[in-house]
N, C-alpha and C positions, 0 to 999 in steps of 0.2 A: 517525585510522584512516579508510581511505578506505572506500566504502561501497561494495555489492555492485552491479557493473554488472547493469542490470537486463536485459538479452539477454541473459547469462548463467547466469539460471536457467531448467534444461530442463525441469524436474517440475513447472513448475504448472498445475495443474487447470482453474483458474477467472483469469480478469481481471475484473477491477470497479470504473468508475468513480466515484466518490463525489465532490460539490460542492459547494458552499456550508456549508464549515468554515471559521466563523465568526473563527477565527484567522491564516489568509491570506486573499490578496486574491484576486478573484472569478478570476483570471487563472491561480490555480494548481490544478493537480488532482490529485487521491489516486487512487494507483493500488494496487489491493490482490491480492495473488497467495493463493492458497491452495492448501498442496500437505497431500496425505491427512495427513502428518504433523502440520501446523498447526490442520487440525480435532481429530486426536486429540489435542495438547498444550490444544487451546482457544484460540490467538492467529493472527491474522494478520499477515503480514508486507507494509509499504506503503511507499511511497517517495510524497512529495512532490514533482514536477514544477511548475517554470514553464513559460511559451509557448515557453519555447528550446529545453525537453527536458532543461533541467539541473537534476540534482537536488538540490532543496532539504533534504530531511532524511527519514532513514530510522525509518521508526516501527515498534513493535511492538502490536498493539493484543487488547485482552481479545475473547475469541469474543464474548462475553455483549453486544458495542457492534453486531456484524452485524446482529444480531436485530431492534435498534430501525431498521434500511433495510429 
């Protein structure tokens, strides 16, 4: 399954970058969207970037993880 280009969503709210997860290398960045929908279900929706811009892996993640940034 190919993963949602990320210009292609128009509704999000917020961008946010988040670094040093400890799972990739210091060179990738988490990009997190939040659209009203995703606060009210509780999850946000992230993609994982390298320095090329290519995306490494689409994540969902629990509201309750926001909190501790």
């Amino acid at each position: 399954m190919e993963p949602e280009v990320y210009s292609e969503i128009k509704d999000w709210r917020f961008v946010g970058k988040f670094r040093n997860i400890t799972s990739y290398p210091e060179s990738a960045k988490i990009l997190a969207a939040f659209t009203a929908e995703d606060l009210r279900l509780g999850t946000i929706r992230t993609s994982i970037f390298d320095i090329n811009g290519k995306i490494l892996r689409k994540l969902n993640l629990n509201f309750s993880i926001l909190k501790e940034f």
